[in-house]
C-alpha positions in Angstrom: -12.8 -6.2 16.6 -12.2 -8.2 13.5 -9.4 -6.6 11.8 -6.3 -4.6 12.6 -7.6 -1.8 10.5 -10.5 -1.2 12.9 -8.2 -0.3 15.8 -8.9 3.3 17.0 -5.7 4.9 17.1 -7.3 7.9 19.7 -5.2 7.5 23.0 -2.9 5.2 21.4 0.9 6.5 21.8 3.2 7.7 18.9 4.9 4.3 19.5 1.7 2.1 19.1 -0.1 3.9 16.8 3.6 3.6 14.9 3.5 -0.4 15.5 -0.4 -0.5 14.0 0.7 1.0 11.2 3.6 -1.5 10.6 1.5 -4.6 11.2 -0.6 -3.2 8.8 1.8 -2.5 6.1 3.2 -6.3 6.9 -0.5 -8.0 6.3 -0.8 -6.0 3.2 2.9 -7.0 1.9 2.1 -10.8 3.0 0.1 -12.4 -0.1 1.9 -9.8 -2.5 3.8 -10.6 -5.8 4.8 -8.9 -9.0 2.1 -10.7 -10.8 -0.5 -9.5 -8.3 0.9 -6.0 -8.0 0.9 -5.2 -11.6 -2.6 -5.2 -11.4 -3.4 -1.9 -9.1 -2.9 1.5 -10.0 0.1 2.1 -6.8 3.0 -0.4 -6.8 4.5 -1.2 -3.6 8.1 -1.3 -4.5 9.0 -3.5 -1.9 7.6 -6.4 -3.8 9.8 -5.9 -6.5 12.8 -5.5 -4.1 12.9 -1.7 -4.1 11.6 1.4 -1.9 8.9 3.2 -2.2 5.6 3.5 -4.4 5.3 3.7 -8.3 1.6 5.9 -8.7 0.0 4.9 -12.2 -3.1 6.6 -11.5 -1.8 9.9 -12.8 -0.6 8.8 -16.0 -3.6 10.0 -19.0 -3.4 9.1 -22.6 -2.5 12.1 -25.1 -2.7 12.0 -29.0 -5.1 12.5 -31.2 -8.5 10.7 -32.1 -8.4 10.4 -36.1 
């Protein structure tokens, strides 16, 4: 096993599949900063010092062409 995302959660309890899931959500959150978080199309929040997501990827341009 090389990474924590390769765990199989079958068998695992509520409690450590709960635990994987916070590891991972650490890991992610560990090299993070507004400058590198700008860049993708879901903000984690908690990088700016807030809760939640911000979801970009919805967000089309309207107007019209000429």
């Amino acid at each position: 096993m090389g990474s924590i995302s390769e765990i199989d959660l079958t068998g695992l309890t509520r409690l450590q599949c709960q635990l994987v899931a916070a590891f991972t959500t650490s890991i992610d959150r560990l090299g993070a900063t507004p400058e590198t978080e700008r860049l993708k199309d879901v903000w984690d929040l908690v990088v700016f010092g807030m809760v939640g997501h911000l979801r970009f990827s919805d967000i089309t341009e309207f107007g019209s062409s000429g």
